[in-house]
Backbone bond lengths (Angstrom), bond angles and torsions (degrees), N, CA, C in turn:
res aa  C-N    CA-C-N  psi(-1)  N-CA   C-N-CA  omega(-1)  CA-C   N-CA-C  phi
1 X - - - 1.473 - - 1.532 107.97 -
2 X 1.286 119.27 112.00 1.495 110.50 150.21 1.223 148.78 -63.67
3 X 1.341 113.08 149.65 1.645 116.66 -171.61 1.503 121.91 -130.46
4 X 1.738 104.58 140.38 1.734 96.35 -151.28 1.548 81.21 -103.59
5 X 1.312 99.21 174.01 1.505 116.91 -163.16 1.708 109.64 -129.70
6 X 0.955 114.50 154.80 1.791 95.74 -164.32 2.172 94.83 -100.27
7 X 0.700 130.75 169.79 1.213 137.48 -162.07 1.538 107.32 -87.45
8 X 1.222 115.45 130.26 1.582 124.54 -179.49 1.576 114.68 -55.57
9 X 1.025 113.83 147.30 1.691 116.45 -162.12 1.598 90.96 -100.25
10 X 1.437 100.79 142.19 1.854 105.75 -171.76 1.221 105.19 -65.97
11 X 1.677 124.66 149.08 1.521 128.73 -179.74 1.783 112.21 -53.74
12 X 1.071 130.89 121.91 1.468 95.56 165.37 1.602 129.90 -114.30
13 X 1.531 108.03 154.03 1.535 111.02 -150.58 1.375 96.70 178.72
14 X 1.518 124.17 -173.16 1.410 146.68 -174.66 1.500 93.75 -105.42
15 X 1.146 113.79 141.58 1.125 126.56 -172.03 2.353 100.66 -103.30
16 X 0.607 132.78 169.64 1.633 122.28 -154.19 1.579 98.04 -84.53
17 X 1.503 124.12 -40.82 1.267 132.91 178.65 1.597 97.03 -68.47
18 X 0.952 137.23 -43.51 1.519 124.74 178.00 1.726 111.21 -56.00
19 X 1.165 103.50 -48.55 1.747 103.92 -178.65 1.399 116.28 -70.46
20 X 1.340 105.70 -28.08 1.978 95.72 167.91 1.483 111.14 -82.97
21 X 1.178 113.57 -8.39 1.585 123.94 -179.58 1.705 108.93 -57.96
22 X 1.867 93.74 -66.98 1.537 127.58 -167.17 2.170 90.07 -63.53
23 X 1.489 104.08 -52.85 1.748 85.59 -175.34 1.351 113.49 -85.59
24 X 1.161 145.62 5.26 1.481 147.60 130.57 1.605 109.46 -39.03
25 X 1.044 131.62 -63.24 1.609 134.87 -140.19 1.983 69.21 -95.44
26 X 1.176 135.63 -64.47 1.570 131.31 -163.94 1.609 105.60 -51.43
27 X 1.172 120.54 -44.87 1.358 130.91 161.54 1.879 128.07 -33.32
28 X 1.719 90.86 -50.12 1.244 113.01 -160.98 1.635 86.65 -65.99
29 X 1.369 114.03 -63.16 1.634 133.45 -157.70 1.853 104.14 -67.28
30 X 1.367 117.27 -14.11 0.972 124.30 -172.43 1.528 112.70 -83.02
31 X 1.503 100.11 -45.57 1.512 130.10 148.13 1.459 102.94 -13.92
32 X 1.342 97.70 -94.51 1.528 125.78 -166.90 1.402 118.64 -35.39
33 X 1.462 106.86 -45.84 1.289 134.89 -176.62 1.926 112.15 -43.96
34 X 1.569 79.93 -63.92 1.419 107.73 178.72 2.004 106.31 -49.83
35 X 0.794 95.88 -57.93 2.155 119.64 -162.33 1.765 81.63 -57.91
36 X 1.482 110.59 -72.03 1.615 112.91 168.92 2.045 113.98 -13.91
37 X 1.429 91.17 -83.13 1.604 115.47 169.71 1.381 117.25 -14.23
38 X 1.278 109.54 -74.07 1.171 135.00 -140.05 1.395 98.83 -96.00
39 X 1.628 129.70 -40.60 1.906 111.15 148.19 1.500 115.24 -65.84
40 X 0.962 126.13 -25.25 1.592 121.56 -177.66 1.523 109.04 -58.47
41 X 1.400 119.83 -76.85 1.350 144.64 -176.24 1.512 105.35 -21.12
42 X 1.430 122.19 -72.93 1.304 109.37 -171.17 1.028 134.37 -67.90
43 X 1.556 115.18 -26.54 1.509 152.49 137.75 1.714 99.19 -26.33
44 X 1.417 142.19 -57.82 1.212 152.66 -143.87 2.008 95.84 -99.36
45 X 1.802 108.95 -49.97 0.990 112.39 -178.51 1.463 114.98 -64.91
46 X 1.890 126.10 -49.83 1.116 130.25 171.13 1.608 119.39 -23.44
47 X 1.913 104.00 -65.91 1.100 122.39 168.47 1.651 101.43 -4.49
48 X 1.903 87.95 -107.71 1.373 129.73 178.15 1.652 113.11 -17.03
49 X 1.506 114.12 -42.95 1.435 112.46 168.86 1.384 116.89 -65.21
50 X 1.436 124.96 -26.44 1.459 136.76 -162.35 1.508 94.58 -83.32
51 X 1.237 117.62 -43.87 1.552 121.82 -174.60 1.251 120.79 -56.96
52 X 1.470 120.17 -51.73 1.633 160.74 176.13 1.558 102.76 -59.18
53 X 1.302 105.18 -31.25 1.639 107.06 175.26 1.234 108.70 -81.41
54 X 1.037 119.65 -59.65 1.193 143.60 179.11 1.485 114.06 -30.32
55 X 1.323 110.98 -44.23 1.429 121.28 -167.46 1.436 110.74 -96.75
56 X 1.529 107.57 -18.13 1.339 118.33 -172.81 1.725 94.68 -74.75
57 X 1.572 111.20 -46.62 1.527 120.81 -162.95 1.740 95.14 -67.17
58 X 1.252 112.60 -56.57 1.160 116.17 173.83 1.633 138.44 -12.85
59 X 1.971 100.70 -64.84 1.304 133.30 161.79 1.486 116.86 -54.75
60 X 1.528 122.49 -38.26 1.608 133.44 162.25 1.270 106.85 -56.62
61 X 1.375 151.98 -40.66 1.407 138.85 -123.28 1.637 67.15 -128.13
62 X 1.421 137.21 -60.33 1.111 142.65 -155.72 1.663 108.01 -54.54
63 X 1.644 105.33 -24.84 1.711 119.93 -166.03 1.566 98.04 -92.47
64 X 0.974 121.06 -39.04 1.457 142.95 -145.20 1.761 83.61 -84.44
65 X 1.407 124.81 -61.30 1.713 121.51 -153.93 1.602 77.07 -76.22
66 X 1.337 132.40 -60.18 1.365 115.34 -144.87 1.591 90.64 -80.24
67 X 1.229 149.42 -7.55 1.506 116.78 138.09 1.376 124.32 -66.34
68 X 1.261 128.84 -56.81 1.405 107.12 -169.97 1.617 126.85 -68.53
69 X 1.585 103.78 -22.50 1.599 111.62 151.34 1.397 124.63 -13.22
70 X 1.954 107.27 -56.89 1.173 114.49 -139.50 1.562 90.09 -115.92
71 X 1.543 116.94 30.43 1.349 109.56 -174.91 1.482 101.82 -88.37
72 X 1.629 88.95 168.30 2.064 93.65 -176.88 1.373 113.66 -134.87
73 X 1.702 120.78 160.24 1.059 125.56 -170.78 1.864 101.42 -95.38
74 X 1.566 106.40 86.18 1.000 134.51 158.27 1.547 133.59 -75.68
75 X 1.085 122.12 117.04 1.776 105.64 169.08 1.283 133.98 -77.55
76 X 1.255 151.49 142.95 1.319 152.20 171.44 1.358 91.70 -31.02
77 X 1.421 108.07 -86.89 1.915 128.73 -159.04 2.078 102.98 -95.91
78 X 0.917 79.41 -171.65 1.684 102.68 168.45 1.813 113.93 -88.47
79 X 1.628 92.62 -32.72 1.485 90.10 163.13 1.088 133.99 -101.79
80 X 1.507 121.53 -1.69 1.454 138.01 178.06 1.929 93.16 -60.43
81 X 1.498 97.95 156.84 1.294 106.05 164.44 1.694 96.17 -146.88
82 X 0.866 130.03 36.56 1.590 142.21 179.85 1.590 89.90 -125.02
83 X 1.641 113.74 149.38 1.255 120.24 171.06 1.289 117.16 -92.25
84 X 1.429 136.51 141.10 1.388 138.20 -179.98 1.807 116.60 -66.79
85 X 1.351 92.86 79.49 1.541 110.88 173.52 1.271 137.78 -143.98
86 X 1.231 126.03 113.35 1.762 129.69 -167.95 1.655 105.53 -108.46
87 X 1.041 126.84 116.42 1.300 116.96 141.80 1.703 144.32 -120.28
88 X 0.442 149.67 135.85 1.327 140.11 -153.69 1.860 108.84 -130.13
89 X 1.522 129.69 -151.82 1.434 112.61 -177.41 1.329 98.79 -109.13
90 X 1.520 122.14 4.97 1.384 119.05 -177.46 1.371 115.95 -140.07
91 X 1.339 122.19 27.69 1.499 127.46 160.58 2.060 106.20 164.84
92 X 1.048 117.92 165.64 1.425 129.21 -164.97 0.979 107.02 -155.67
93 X 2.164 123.09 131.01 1.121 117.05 168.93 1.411 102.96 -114.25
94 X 1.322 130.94 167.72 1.135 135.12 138.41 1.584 116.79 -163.91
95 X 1.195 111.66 -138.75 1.381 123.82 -168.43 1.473 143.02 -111.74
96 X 0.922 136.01 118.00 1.824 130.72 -157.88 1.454 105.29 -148.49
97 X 1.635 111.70 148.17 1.479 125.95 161.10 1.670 105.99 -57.40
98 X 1.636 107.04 101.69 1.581 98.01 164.25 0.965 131.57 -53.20
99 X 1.917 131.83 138.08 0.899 140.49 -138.65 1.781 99.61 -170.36
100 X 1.722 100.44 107.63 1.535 113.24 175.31 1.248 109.12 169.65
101 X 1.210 105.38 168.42 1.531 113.51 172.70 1.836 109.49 -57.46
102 X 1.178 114.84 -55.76 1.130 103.98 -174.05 1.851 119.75 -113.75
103 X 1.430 79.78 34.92 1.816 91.14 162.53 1.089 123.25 -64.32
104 X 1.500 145.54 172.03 1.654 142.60 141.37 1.124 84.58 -109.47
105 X 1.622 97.09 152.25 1.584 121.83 176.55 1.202 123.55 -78.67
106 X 1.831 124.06 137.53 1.216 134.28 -157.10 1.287 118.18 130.29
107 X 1.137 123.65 -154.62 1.663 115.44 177.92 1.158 103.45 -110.00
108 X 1.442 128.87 165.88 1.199 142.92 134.66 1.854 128.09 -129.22
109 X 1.525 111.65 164.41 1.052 115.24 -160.58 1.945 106.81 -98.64
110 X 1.171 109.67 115.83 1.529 131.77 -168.94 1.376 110.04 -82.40
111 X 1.305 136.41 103.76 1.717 134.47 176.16 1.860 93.34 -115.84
112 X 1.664 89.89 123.28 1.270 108.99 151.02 1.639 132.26 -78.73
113 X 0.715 174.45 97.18 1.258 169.77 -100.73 1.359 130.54 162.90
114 X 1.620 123.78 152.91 1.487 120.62 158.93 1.378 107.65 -63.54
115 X 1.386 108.77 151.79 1.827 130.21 168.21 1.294 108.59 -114.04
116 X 1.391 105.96 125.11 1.967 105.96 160.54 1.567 104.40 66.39
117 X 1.615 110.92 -123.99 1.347 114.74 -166.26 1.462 99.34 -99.44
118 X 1.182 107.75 -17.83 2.002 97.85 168.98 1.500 106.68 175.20
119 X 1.299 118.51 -151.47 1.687 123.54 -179.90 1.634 96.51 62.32
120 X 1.626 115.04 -159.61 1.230 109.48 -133.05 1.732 85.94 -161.56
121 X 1.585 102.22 134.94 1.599 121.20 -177.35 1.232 120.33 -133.54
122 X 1.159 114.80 163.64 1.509 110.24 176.38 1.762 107.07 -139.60
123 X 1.670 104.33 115.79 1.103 116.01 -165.71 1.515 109.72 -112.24
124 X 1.458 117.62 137.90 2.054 110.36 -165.40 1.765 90.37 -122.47
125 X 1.672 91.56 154.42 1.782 98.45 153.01 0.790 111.69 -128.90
126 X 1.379 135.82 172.77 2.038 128.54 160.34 1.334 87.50 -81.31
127 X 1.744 92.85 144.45 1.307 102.47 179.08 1.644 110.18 -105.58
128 X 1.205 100.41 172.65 2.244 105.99 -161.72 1.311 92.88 -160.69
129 X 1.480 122.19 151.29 1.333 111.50 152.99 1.238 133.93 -73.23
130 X 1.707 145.30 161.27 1.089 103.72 -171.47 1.826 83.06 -146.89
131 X 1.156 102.13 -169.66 1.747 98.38 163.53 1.402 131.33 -81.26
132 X 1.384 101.41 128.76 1.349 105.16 179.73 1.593 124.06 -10.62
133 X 1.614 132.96 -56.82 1.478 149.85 171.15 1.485 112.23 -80.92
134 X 1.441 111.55 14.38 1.681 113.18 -179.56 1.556 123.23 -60.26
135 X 1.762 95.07 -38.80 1.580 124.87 -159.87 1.686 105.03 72.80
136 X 1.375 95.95 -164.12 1.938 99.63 178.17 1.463 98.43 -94.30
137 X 1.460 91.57 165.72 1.737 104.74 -176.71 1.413 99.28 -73.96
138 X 1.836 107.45 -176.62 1.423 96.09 155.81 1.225 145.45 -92.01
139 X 1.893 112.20 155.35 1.789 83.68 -168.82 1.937 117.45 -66.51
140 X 1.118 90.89 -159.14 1.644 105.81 155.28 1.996 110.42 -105.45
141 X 1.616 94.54 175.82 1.166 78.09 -157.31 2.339 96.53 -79.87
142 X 1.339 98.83 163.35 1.777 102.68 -166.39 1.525 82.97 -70.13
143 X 1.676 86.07 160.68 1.022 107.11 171.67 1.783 113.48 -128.33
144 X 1.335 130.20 114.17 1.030 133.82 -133.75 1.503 100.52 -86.85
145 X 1.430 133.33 137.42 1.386 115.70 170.07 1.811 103.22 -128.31
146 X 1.391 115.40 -3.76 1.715 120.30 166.10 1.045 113.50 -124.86
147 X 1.254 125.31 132.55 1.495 146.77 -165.89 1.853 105.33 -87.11
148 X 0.917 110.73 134.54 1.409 111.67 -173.30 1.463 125.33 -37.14
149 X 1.491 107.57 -0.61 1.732 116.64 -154.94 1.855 78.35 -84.68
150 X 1.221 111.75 -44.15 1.586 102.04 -175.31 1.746 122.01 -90.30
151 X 1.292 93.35 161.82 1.693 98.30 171.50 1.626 105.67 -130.62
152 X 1.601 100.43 138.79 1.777 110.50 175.81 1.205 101.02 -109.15
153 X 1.379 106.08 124.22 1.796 93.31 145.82 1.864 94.66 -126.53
154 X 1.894 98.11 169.49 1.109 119.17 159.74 1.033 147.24 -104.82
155 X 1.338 152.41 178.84 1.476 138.26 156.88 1.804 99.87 -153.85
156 X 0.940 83.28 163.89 1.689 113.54 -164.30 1.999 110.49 -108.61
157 X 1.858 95.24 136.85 1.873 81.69 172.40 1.948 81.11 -138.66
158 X 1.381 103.92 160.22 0.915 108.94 162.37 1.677 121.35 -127.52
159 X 1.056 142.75 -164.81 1.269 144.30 -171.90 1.179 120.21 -43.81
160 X 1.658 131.34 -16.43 0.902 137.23 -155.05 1.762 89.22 -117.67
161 X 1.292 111.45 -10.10 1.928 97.41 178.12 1.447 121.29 93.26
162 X 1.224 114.34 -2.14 1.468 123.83 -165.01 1.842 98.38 -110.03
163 X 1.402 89.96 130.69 1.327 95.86 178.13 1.495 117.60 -99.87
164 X 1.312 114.91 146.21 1.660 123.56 -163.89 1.371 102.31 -137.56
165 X 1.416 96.01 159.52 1.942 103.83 -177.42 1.464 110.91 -89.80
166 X 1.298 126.40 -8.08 1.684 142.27 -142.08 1.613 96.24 -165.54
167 X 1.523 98.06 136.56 1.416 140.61 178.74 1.231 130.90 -156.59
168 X 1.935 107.18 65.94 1.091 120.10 -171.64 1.084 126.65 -119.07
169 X 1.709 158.15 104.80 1.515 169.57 -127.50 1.428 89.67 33.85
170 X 1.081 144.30 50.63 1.747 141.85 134.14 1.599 103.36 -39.13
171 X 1.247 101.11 129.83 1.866 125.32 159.17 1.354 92.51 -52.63
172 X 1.279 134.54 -54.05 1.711 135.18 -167.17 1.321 117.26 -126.54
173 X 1.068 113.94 173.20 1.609 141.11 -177.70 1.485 99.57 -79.52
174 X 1.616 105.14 129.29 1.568 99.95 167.42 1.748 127.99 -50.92
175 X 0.997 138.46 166.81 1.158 124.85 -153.43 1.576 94.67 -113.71
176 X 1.717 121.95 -0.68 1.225 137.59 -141.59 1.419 113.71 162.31
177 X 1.143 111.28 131.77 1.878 131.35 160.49 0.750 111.64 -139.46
178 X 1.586 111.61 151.33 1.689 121.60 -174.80 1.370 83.10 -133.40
179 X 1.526 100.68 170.37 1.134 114.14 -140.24 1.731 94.96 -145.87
180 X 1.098 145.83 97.50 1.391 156.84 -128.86 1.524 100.11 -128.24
181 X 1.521 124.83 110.18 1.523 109.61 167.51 1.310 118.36 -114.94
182 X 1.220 137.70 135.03 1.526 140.82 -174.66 1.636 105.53 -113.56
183 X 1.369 103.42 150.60 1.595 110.24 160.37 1.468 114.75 -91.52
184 X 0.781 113.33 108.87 1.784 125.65 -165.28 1.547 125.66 -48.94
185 X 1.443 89.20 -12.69 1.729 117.14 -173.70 1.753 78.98 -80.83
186 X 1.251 99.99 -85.29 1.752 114.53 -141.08 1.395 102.33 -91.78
187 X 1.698 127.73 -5.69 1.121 123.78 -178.77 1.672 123.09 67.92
188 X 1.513 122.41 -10.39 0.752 83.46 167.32 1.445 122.76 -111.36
189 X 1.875 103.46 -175.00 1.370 106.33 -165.92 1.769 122.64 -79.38
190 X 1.524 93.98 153.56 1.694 102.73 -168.16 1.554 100.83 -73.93
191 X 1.495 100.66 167.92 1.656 104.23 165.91 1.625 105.40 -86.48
192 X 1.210 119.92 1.80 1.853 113.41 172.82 1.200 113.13 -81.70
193 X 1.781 127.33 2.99 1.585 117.20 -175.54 1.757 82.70 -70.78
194 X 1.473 78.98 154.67 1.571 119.19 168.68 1.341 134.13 -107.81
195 X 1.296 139.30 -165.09 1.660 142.08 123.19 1.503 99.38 -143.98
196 X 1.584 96.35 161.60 1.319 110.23 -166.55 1.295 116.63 -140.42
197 X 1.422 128.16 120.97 1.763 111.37 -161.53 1.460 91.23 -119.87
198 X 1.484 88.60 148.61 1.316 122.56 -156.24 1.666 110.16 -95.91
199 X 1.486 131.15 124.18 1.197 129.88 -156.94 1.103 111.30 -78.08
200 X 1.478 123.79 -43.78 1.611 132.75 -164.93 0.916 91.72 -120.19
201 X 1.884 120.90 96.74 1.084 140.73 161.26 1.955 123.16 -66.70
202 X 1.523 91.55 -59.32 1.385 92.00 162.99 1.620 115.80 -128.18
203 X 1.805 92.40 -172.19 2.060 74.57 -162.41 1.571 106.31 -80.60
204 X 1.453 117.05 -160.13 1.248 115.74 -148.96 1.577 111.40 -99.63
205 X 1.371 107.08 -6.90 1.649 134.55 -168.00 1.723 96.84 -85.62
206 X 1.922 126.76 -15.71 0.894 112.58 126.27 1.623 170.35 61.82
207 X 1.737 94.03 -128.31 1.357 135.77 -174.97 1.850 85.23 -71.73
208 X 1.177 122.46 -58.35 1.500 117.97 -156.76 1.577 94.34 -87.92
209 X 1.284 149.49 -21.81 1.933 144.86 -146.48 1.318 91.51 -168.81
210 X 1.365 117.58 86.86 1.487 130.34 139.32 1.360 114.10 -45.39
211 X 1.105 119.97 -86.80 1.620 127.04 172.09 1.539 115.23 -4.59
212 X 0.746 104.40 -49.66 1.953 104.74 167.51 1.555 119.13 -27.93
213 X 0.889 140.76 154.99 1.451 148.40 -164.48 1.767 87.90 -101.37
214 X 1.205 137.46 -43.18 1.398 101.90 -179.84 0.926 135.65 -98.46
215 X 1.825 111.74 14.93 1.622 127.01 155.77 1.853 118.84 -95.80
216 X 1.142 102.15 8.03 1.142 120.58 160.05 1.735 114.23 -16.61
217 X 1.273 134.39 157.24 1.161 135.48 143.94 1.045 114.56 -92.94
218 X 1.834 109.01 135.58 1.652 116.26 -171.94 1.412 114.81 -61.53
219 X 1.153 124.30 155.30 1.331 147.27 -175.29 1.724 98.64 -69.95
220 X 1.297 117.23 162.46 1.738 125.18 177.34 1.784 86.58 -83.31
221 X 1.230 95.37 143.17 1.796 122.60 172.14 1.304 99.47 -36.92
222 X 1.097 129.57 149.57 1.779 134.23 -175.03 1.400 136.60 41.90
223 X 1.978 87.44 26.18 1.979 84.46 175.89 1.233 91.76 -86.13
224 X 1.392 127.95 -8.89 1.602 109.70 -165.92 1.519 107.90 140.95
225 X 1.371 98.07 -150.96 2.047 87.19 -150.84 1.731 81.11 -137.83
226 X 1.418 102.79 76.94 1.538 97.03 -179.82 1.501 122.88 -88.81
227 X 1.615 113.92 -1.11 1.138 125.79 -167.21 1.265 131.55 -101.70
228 X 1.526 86.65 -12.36 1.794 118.64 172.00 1.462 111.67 107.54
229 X 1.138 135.48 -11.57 1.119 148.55 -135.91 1.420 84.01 -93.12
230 X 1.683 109.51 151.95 1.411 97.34 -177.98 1.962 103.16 -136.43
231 X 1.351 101.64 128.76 1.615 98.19 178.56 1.259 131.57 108.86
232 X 1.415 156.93 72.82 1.118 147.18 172.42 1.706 130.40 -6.43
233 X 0.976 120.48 67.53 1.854 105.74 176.35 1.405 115.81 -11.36
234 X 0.783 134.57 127.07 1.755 144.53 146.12 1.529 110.72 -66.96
C-alpha cells in the first residue's frame, strides 16, 4: 500500500538578492548620513565656539566693572592729596578694598593692562604709602582674562559728562569708564562694551567741607580741563 506525504514547508531565510538589496539601500542612507554630518558639524562647532566666547568676554567685562566700581579715593603718600589713579586708552591703575580667597586685608593696587602679544590682564600689589617720587610697587605676575583675538581700550568722564581718553594727576576719581571691546582682526566693536560708574567719586573729607576746591561743582562742558583729565575721547 502506498503512502502520500504532505509537502515540505519552504526553507525560511533571505534569499542572496535580498541581502545585496537590504546592504545597498543601508549603504546608500549611510552615505547620506555622512554628506548630512559633515556640513552640519562645523556649522554646529563654529556656533559653540561663538557661545564659549561670548561668555568668556562676558565674565571679563563682568570682572573689570565690579573692579573699577569698587575703586577708592586713596592717596599715593600721606602728602599726596590727588587719588592714586592712572588711566590712559589702553590700561588703568588704581585702588580697591582687597577682595579674595587668598587676599590679606587692606587695599591693594589693581592694573589693567595688555599681556604678551595682546588681550587683556589683571595685575595687583599690596598697597603702602610710599613717597611722593617712589612710583608704584611691583605688580604680581597678570593674570590674563582676554586672549589676544581682542583689543580694550578705555575712556574716562568726569562730573562734567565729557568723555576723555586720559586720567592722569586728576584732583578726583573719574565719575565713569567705559569700557570699549574690539576684535583685533577687524576692529570692530563688540556688543559686550560697557560703562561703569564709579562710587567714590571724591574723598570723604567732602561729606563734612564742600567749600573745598575738590568738591567743587563741575564747570559747564568746554570751560576747560579743570579736573586734570587730559584729552577729548574719540
Amino acid at each position: 500500500m502506498s503512502r502520500t506525504f504532505p509537502p515540505r514547508a519552504a526553507t525560511a531565510g533571505f534569499s542572496l538578492i535580498e541581502v545585496l538589496v537590504a546592504l545597498t539601500l543601508t549603504g546608500l542612507m549611510l552615505s547620506a548620513l555622512a554628506m548630512v554630518t559633515s556640513k552640519w558639524l562645523p556649522n554646529w562647532q563654529r556656533g559653540l565656539s561663538r557661545v564659549e566666547a561670548s561668555e568668556l568676554i562676558a565674565l571679563a567685562v563682568d570682572r573689570m566693572a565690579a573692579d573699577l566700581a569698587a575703586a577708592e579715593f586713596v592717596p599715593a603718600s600721606l602728602t599726596a592729596k590727588r587719588p592714586l589713579f592712572g588711566g590712559s586708552s589702553s590700561s588703568v591703575v588704581f585702588v580697591r578694598t582687597a577682595l579674595g580667597p587668598n587676599a590679606r586685608p587692606g587695599l591693594e593696587i589693581v592694573q589693567w593692562a595688555e599681556v604678551g602679544t595682546g588681550g587683556l590682564g589683571r595685575s595687583t600689589a599690596p598697597f603702602a604709602p610710599r613717597p611722593a617720587d617712589a612710583g608704584l610697587p611691583p605688580f604680581g605676575a597678570p593674570v590674563p582674562l582676554l586672549g589676544p583675538a581682542y583689543r580694550v581700550s578705555f575712556s574716562y568722564a568726569g562730573r562734567d559728562g565729557v568723555w576723555r581718553d586720559g586720567w592722569i594727576d586728576a584732583d578726583t576719581l573719574p565719575r565713569a569708564v567705559r569700557m570699549v571691546l574690539r576684535d583685533a582682526r577687524t576692529g570692530r566693536a563688540l556688543d559686550a562694551s560697557s560703562a561703569v560708574v564709579i562710587r567714590a567719586e571724591l574723598p570723604a573729607v567732602c561729606v563734612t567741607d564742600e567749600t573745598r576746591p575738590v568738591c567743587a561743582k563741575p564747570r559747564p562742558a568746554g570751560a576747560g580741563q579743570g579736573d586734570g583729565s587730559q584729552g577729548d575721547a574719540q
